[in-house]
N, C-alpha and C positions, 0 to 999 in steps of 0.2 A: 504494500500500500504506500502509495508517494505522499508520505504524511508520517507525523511522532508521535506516539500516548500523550506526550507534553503539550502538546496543541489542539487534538481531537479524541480526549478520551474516551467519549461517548461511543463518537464514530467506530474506534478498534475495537470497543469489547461489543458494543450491535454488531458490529460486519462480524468477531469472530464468530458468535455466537450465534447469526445467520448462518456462516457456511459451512458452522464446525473446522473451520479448522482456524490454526495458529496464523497468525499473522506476524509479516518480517517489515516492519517499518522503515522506508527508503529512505527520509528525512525528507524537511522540505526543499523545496528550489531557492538555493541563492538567489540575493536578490543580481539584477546586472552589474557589472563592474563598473560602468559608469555612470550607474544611479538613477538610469533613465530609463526608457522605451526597452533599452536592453543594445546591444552592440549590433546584430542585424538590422535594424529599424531602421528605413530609409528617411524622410521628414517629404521626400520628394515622390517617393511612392503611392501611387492613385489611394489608396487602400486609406494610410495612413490621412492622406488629403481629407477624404469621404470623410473617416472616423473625427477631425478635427473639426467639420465643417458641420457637425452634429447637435441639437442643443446639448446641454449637460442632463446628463442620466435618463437620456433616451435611446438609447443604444444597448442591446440586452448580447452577451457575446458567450455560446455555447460551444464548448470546448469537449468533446466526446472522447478521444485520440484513440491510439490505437489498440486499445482495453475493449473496447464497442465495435465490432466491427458492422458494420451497416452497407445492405448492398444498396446499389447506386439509385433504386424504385424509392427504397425508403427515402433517401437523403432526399433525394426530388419531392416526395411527399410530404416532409419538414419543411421545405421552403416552398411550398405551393399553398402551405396552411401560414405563414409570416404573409405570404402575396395576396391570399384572402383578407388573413386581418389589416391590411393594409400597412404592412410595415415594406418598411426598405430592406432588403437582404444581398448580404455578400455571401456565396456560399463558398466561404474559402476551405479549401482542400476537397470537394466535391469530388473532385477529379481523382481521387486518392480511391474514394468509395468503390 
């Protein structure tokens, strides 16, 4: 689990005791080395443009990775229900799906 007992107690003993088994706590993610967006982050990157040009806390950013694997119907059927509700969607990494 990419997570500590020290930060998410709750969380490790529900999940173990969800899946029966023991859990090996990965820690969490450093923060970036240069205190920002993180070292890949372009300023100039369409993505980054969009997210900046957002109002504040209108932007909902769901993070699945590769724990979840979801074929590519599903992922299209996540962003076709954000396109109903009228939201704006990037569906970054789709293409992964």
């Amino acid at each position: 689990m990419r997570s500590c007992p020290e930060w998410e107690l709750h969380a490790f003993s529900h999940a173990a005791a969800l899946l029966g088994k023991t859990l090996v706590p990965l820690g969490l993610l450093p923060p970036s080395p240069d205190g920002g967006r993180g070292a890949g982050m372009n300023r100039d990157d369409a993505t980054v443009r969009w997210l900046d040009a957002q109002p504040p806390k209108s932007v909902v950013y769901v993070a699945l990775g590769s724990e979840v694997p979801l074929r590519v119907e599903l992922v299209h059927d996540r962003a076709g229900s954000w396109a109903r509700a009228r939201r704006d969607t990037i569906p970054l990494g789709a293409e992964e799906a």
